[in-house]
C-alpha positions as CSV (number, residue, x, y, z in Angstrom):
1,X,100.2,106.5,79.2
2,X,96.5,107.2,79.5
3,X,95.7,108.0,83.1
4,X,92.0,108.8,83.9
5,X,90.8,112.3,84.3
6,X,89.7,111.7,88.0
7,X,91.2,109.2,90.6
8,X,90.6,108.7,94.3
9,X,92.6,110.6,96.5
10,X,94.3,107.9,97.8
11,X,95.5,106.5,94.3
12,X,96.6,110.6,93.3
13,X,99.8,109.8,95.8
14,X,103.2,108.2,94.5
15,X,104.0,106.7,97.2
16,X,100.5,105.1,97.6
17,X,101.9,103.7,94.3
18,X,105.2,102.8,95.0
19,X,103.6,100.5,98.2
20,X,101.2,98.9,96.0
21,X,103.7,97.8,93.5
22,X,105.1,96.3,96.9
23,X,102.3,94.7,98.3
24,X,100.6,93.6,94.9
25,X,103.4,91.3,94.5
26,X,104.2,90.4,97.9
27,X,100.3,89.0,97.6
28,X,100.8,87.2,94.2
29,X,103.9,85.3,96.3
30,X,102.2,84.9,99.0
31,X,99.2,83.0,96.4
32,X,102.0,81.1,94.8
33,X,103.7,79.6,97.5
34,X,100.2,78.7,99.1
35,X,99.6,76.9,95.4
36,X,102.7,76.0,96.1
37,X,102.9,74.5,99.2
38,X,99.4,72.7,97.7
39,X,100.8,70.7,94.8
40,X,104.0,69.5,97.5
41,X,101.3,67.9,99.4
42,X,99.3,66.4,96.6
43,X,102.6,64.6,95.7
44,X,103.1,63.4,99.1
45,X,99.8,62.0,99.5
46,X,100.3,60.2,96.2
47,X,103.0,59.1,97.4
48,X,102.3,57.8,100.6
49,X,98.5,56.3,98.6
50,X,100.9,54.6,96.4
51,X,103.5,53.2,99.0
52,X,100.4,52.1,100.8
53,X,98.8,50.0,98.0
54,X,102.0,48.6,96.9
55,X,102.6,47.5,100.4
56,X,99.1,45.9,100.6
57,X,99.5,44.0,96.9
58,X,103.3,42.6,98.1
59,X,102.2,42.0,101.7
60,X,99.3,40.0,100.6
61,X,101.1,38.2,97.3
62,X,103.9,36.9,100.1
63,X,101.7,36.4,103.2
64,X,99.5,34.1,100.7
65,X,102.9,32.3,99.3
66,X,104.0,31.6,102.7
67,X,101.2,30.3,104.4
68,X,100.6,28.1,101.0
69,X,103.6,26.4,101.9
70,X,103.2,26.1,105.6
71,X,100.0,24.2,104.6
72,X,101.6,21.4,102.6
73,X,104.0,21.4,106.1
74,X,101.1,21.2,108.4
75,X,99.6,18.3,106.2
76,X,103.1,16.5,106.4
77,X,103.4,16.3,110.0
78,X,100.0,15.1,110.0
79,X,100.3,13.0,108.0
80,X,103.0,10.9,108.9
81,X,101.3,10.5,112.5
82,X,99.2,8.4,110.7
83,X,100.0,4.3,110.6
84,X,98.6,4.0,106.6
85,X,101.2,6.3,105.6
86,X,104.0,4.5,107.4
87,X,102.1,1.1,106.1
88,X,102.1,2.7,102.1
89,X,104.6,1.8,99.3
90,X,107.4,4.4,98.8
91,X,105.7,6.1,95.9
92,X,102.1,5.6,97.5
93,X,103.8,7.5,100.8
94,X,105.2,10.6,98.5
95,X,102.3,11.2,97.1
96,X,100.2,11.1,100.3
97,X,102.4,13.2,101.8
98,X,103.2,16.2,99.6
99,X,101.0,17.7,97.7
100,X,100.4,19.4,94.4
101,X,102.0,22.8,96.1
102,X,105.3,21.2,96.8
103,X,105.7,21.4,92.6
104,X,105.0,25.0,92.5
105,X,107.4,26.8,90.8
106,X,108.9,29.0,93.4
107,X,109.2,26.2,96.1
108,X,112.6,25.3,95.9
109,X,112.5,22.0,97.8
110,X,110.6,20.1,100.1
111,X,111.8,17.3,102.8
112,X,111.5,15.7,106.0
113,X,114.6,15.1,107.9
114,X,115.1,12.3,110.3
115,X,116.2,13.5,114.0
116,X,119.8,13.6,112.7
117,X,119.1,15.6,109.9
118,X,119.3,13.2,106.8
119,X,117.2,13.3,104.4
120,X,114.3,10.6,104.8
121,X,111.9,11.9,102.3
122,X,111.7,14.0,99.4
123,X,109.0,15.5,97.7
124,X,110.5,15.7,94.2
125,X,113.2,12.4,94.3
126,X,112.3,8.9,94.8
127,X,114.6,7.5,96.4
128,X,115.2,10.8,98.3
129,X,118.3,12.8,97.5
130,X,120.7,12.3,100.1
131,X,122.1,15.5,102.1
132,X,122.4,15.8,105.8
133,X,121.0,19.6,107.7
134,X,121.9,19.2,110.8
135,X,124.0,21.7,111.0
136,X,121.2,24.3,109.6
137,X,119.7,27.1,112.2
138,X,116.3,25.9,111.6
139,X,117.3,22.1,112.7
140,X,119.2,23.1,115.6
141,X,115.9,25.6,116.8
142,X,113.5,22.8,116.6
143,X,115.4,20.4,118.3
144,X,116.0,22.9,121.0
145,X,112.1,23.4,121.4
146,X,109.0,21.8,120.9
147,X,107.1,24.9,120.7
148,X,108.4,27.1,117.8
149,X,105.2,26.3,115.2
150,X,106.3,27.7,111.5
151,X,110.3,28.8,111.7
152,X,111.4,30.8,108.7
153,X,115.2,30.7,108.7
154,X,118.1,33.7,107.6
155,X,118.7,33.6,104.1
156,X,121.1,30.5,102.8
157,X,122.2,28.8,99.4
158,X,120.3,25.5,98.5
159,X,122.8,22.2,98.9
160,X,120.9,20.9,96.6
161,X,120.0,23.3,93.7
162,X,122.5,25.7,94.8
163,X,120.2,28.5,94.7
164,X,119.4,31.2,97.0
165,X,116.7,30.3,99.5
166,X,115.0,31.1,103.0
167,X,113.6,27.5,104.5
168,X,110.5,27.5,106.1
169,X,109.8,24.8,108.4
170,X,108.1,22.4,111.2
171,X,109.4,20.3,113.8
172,X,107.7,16.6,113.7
173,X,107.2,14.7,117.3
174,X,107.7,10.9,117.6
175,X,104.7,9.3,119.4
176,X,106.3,9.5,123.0
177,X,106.5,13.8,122.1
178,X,110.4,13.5,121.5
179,X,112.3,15.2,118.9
180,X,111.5,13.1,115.0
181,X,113.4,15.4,112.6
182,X,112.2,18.1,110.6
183,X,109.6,19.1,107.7
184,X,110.6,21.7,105.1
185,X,109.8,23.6,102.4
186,X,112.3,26.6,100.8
187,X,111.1,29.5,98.7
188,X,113.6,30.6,96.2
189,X,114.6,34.2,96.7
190,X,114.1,34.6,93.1
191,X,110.6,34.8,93.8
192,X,110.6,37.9,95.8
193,X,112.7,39.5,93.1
194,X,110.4,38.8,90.3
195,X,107.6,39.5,92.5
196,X,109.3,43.4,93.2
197,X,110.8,43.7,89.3
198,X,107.0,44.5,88.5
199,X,107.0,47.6,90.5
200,X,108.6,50.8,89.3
201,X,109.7,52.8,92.5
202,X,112.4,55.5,91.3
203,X,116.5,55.2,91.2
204,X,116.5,55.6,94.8
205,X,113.5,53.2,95.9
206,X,113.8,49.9,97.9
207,X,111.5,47.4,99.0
208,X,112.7,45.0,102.0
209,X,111.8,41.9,103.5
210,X,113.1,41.8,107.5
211,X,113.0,38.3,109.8
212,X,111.4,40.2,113.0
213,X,114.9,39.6,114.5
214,X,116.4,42.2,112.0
215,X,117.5,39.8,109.3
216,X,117.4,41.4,105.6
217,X,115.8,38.4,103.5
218,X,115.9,40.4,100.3
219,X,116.2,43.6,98.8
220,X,115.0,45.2,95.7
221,X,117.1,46.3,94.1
222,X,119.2,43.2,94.7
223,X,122.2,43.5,95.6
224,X,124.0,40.0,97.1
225,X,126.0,42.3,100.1
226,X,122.6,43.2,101.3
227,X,120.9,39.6,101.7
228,X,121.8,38.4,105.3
229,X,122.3,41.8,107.3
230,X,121.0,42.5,110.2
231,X,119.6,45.5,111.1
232,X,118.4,45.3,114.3
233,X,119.1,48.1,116.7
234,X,118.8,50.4,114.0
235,X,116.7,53.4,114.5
236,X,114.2,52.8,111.4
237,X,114.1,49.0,112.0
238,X,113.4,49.2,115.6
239,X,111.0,51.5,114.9
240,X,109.3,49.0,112.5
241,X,109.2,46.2,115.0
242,X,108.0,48.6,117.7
243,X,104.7,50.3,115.5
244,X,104.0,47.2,114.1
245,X,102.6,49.1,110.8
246,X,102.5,53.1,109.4
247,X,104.7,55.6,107.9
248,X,107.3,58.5,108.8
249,X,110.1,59.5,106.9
250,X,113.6,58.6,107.9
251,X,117.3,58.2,106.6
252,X,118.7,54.9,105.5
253,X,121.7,53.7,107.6
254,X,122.6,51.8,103.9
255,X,123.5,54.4,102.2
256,X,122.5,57.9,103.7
257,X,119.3,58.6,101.4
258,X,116.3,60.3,103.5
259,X,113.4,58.2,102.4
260,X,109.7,57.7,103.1
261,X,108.7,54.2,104.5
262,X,105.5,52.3,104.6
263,X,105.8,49.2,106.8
264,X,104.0,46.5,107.9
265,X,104.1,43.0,109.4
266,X,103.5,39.9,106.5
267,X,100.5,38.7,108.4
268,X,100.9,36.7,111.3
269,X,104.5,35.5,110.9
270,X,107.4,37.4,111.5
271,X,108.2,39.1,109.1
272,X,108.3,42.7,108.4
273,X,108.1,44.3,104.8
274,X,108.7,48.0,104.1
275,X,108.6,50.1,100.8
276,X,110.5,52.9,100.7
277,X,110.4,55.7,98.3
278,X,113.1,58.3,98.0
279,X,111.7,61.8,99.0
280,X,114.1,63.8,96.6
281,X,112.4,61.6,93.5
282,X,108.3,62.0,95.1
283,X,109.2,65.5,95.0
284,X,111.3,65.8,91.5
285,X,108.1,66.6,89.5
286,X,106.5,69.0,92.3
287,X,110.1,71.0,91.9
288,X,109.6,71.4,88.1
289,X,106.6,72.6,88.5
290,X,107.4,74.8,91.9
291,X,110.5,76.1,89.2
292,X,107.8,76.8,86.7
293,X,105.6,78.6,88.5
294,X,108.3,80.6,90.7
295,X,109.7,81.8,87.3
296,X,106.4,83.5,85.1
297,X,105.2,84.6,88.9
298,X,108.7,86.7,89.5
299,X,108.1,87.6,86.0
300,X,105.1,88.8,86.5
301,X,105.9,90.6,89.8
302,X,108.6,92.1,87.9
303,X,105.9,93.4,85.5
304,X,103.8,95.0,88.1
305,X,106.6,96.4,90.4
306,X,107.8,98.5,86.9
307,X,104.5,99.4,85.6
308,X,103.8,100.3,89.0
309,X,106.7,102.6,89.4
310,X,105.8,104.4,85.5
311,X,102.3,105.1,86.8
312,X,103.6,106.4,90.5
313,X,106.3,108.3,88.5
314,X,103.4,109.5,86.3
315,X,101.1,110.9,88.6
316,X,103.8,112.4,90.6
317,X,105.0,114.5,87.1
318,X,101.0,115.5,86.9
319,X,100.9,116.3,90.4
320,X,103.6,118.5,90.1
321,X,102.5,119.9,87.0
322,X,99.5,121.1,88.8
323,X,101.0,122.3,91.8
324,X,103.4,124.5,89.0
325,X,99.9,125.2,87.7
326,X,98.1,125.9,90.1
327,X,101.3,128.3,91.7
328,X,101.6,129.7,88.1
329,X,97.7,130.6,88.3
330,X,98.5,132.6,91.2
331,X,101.9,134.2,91.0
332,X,102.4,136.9,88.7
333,X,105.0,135.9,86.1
334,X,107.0,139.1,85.5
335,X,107.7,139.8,89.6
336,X,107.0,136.7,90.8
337,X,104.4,138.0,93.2
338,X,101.0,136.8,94.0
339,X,98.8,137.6,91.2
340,X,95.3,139.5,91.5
341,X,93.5,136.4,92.0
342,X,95.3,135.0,94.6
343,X,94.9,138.9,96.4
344,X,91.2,138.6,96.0
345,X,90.6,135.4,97.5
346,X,93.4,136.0,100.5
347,X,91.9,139.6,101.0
348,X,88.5,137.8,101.3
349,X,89.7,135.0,103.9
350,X,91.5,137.7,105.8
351,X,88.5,140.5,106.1
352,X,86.6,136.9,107.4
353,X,88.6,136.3,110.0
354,X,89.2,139.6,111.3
355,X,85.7,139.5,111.2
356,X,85.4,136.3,113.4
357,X,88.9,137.5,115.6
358,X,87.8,141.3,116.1
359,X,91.6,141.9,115.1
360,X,92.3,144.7,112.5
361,X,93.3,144.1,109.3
362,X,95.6,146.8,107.3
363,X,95.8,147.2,103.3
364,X,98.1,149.2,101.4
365,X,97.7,150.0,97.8
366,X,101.2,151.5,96.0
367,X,101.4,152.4,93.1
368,X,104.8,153.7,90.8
369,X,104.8,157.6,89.9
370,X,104.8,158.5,86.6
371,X,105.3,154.9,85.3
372,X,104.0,155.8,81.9
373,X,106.8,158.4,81.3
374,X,109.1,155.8,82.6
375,X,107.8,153.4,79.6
376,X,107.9,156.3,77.1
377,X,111.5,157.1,77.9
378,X,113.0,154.1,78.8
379,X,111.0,151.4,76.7
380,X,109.2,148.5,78.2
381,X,112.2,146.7,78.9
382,X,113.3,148.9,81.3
383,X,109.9,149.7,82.5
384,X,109.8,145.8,83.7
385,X,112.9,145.9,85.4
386,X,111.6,148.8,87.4
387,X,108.4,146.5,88.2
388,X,110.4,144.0,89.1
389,X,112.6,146.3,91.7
390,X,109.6,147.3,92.9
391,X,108.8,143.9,93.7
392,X,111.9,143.3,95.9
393,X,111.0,146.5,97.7
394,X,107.9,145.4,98.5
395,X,109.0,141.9,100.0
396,X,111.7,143.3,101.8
397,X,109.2,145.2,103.8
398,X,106.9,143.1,105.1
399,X,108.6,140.0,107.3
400,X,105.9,137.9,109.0
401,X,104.6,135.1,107.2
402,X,100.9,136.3,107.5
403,X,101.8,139.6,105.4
404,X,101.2,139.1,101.5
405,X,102.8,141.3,98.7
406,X,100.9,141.4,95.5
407,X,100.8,142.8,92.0
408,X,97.3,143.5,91.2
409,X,97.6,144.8,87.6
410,X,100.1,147.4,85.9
411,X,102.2,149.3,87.9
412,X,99.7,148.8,91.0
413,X,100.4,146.6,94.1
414,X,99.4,145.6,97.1
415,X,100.3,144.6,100.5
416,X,97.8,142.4,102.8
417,X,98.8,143.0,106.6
418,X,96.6,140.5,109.2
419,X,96.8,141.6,112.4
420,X,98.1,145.2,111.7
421,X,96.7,148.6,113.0
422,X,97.4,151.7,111.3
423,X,100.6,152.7,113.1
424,X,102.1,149.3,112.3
425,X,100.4,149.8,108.3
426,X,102.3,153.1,107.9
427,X,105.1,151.8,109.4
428,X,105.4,149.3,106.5
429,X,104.6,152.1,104.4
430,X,107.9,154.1,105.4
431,X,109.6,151.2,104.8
432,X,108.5,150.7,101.1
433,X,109.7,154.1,101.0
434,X,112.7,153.6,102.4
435,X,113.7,150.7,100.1
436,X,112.2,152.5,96.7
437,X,114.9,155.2,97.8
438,X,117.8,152.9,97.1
439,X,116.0,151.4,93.8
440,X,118.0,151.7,90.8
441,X,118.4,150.5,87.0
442,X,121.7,151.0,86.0
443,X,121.4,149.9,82.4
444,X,119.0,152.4,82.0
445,X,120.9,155.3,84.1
446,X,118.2,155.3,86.6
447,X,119.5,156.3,89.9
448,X,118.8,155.7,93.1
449,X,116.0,158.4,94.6
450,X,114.7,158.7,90.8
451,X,111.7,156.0,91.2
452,X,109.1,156.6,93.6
453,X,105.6,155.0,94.7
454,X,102.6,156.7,96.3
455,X,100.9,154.6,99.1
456,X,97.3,154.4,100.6
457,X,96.7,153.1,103.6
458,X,93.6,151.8,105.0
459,X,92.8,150.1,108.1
460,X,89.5,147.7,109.2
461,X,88.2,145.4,111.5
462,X,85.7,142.8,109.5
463,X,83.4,144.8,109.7
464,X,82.7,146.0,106.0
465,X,82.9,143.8,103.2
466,X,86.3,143.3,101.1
467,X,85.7,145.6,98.6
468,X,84.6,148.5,100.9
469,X,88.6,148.1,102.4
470,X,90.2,147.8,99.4
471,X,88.2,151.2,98.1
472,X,88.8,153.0,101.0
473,X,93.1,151.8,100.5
474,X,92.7,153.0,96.6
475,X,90.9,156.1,97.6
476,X,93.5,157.3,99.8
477,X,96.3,156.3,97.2
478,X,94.3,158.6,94.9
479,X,94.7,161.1,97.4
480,X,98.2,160.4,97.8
481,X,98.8,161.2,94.3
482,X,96.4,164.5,94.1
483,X,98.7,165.9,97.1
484,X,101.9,165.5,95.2
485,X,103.1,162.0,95.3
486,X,105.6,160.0,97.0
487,X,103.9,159.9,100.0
488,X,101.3,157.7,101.9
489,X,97.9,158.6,102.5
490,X,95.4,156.5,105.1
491,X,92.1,156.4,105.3
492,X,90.9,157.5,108.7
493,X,87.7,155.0,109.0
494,X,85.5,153.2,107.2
495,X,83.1,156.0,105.6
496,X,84.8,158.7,106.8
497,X,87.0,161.0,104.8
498,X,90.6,160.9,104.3
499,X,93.2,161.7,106.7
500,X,96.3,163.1,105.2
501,X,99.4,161.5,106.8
502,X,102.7,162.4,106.2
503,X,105.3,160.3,103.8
């Protein structure tokens, strides 16, 4: 993986990272279920546009049919109030009296019954077939009142044709305002079901045709147990009766199915049509498409989250590689001390803020006796372990974390003490003594007492620049070593001479 050579700082962290790949996808879900949620309601308002304009086209097509026939009703009970029609032949009397509708090919019949409910006249017949309807809802309801208008009556079977029909008809006065008998006209259920075959509306679909007493005229699909049930009381049908016209979405007490339904009254008579359209099927293509999109966008998020992860896992690896590196750079690789660089710039920061503190600052140099015979004798090998024991000594003998041990270069170290006066630096210095004592190699056959180190000591305040300290520290080392070695020497004050101290 390529990574750039320079990032922000806040892209250089893995677990900035690992919450992107988080949030990254969690905002690609949160885009796909707002698509989502978009295309559901697209295909509801399709469906509810197309419930609408199928329930205009049906509501119109039988609304027209019906008040077709209750025309050719009307123009029979006028009709026969008059005294030329009761004066005209038999055939001159049928054809004043029903018109070219009462042929049409979804009327079933059309008659007038006398006030005992035989057939008098017939639209179709001459002489007029003979069947008696008394018995009939639609007889008995006109009879009882004068004021009914247009009746449309439960669905029945024809006596005549034997067909399945819903009678629509009008009651007929004699002159002094009693009851005459009865004008009607049936439509042929068959009508309704061709007229709803042309509509596709889903396995689960339905279109019904309600009497506003709760009366099921017809169903589509058709099935003959559902012609002649009433509904009423019914928490979807009472609901149509009560709004008139709209939509919601309910569950059928037929068979359990939650659909949506557009209603409406067929215009002014009573009757109530409703489509209905099952809410699993408006949204079968919506969940294709939802299990689609749900899929490649997981898929996707899937992607991110592990590319995410490689590159978090990436920069972590090169930002530990450079804290190693940057450690490495400053550590001295055979004692595992700080190096000379790191000395330089932490003797700097210290001689700056004892500078701004006004606290004294101690430095001791140390350096091995007679390393170079050491390396002649022993080899290198054994000159490194002695380096190395040195080392330890050194951090054993300084304990706050301030204090800094160093290897500046060869057989020379260092120890920065913040805060330290010049009792406090020599007593350090007795300690590195006191450890170098007990240092041994014994796969060499060095002893214990055999190695020893020569110390200068020097003590500031700030006031003198770095290098001034560190000369004054190395001068009294030298000084150390011209008076016989293994002991310390310290400097008694910056451009003074040195003091001689004892080891």
């Amino acid at each position: 993986m390529v990574l750039p050579r320079r990032l922000p700082r806040a892209f250089r962290s893995g677990r900035n990272w690992v919450a992107l790949s988080v949030l990254a996808p969690l905002g690609m879900l949160a885009m796909c279920g707002l698509m989502l949620l978009d295309l559901r309601r697209d295909a509801w308002d399709k469906a509810e546009q197309t419930s609408r304009n199928l329930l205009q086209v049906v509501e119109r097509d039988i609304a027209r049919n019906v008040e077709i026939i209750d025309l050719s009703l009307r123009a029979v009970v006028d009709n026969l109030r008059e005294p030329e029609t009761s004066a005209a032949s038999p055939r001159a009397r049928q054809m004043i009296l029903f018109d070219r509708a009462a042929t049409a090919r979804d009327l079933g019949v059309m008659l007038v019954l006398d006030e005992n409910g035989d057939s008098v006249l017939d639209a179709a017949f001459l002489p007029a077939r003979k069947v008696n309807n008394a018995d009939r809802d639609y007889f008995q309801a006109h009879k009882a009142r004068s004021d009914l208008g247009l009746y449309i009556s439960k669905p029945l079977v024809s006596r005549l044709t034997g067909a399945p029909i819903v009678v629509l008809s009008r009651r007929i006065d004699k002159p002094d305002g009693s009851f005459g008998g009865v004008v009607l006209g049936s439509l042929k259920l068959s009508y309704f079901s061709r007229l709803f075959d042309r509509i596709g509306l889903g396995q689960d679909g339905a279109i019904n045709l309600y009497l506003r007493e709760g009366t099921r005229v017809v169903r589509h699909p058709y099935v003959a147990a559902d012609i002649g049930v009433n509904l009423a009381g019914t928490p979807n049908f009472d609901r149509f009766v009560r709004e008139g016209s709209g939509a919601f979405v309910g569950t059928s007490v037929r068979d359990g199915i939650e659909r949506h339904y557009a209603f409406t009254q067929v215009g002014a008579f009573p009757l109530v049509l409703n489509v209905a359209l099952s809410t699993r099927e408006i949204e079968a293509e919506w969940r294709v498409k939802a299990f689609g999109i749900t899929a490649v966008v997981l898929v996707l998020c899937g992607l991110t989250i592990a590319l995410s992860l490689l590159f978090g896992r990436e920069l972590r690896r090169r930002a530990e590689m450079h804290v190693e590196m940057a450690r490495l750079s400053r550590t001295d690789a055979l004692t595992g001390l700080a190096n000379r660089r790191r000395f330089e710039h932490a003797l700097a920061r210290a001689v700056e803020d004892a500078r701004r503190t006004g606290k004294p600052l101690s430095l001791i140099v140390v350096d091995a006796d007679h390393f170079k015979r050491c390396n002649d004798t022993y080899g290198h090998a054994v000159g490194d372990e002695v380096l190395k024991g040195l080392a330890r000594c050194l951090s054993a003998s300084v304990h706050r974390p301030g204090d800094l041990a160093c290897r500046v270069g060869g057989e020379e170290f260092a120890m920065l003490l913040p805060g330290t006066d010049a009792d406090g630096a020599l007593s350090v210095a007795r300690e590195v003594h006191a450890q170098v004592s007990r240092l041994s190699v014994p796969s060499a056959g060095i002893a214990a007492g055999a190695v020893t180190v020569s110390i200068g000591a020097a003590v500031g305040n700030g006031a003198g620049a770095a290098q001034d300290l560190y000369r004054r520290a190395d001068a009294a080392l030298y000084e150390a070593k011209a008076g016989g070695r293994n002991q310390t020497r310290r400097a008694t004050g910056m451009g003074e001479g040195q003091g001689k101290v004892a080891a």
